[in-house]
C-alpha positions, 0 to 999 in steps of 0.5 A, spaced: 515 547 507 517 547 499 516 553 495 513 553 488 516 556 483 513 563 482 515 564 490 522 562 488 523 566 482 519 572 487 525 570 491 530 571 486 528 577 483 529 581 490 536 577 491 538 580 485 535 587 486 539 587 493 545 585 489 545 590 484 543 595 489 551 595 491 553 593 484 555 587 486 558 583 480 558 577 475 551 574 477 549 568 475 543 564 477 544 556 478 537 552 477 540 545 481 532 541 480 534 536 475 539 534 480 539 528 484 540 529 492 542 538 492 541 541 498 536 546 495 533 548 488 537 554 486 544 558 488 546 565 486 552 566 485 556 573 485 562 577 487 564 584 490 571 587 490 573 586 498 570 583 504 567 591 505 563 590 498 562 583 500 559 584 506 555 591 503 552 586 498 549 581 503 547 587 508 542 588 502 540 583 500 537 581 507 534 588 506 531 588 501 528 581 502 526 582 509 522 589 506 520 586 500 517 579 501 518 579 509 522 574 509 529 572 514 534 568 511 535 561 516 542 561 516 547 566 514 555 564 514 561 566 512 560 574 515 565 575 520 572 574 514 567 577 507 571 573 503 564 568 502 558 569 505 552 564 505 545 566 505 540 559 506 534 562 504 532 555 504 530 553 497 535 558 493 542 559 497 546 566 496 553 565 495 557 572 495 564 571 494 570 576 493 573 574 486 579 571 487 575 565 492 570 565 487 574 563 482 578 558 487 572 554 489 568 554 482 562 553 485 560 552 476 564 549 475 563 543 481 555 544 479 557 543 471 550 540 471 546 545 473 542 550 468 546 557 469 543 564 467 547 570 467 544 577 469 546 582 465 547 588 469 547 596 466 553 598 471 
């Protein structure tokens, strides 16, 4: 089932107030549609400052998501180390990183096509 965009952007909307619940840091969203073969229409991409920050941010945004919109990610990966996690909500993907591995992976960088929006936060 493909979501519209209005459902994608709801989606993102509540992910973002999830991540900023625990003040998770350097948001940014990648709009991935205009490229050929992506897994999924969106990625949103951010850090915390330790695998327990991490794991907080992740905690929040299935939360959030399933209180708000009653909806569970399909998969989630990365959980047990904290250093990446992986939330799939099918069309839009959370990676949440622990800075130095984002930093490591440039996951912007791989995806260098991709329109990025940054969130500013007021923390």
């Amino acid at each position: 089932m493909a979501i519209t965009n209005s459902s994608a952007d709801q989606l993102i909307a509540v992910i973002i107030e999830g991540i900023e619940e625990v003040k998770g840091q350097d948001i940014s969203i990648l709009d991935l549609r205009e490229i050929e073969n992506t897994v999924c229409d969106y990625f949103v991409i951010c850090n915390g400052t330790s695998n327990t920050q991490v794991n907080a941010i992740v905690n929040s945004i299935q939360k959030t998501v399933s209180k708000q919109l009653k909806d569970k990610p399909w998969h989630t990966e990365g959980s047990d180390n904290g250093e990446w996690v992986l939330i799939d909500y099918v069309n839009v993907v959370v990676h949440v990183f622990q800075r130095h591995i984002r930093e490591y992976y440039d996951i912007e960088g791989l995806w260098g096509d991709a329109k990025v929006t940054m969130v500013s936060t007021s923390y």
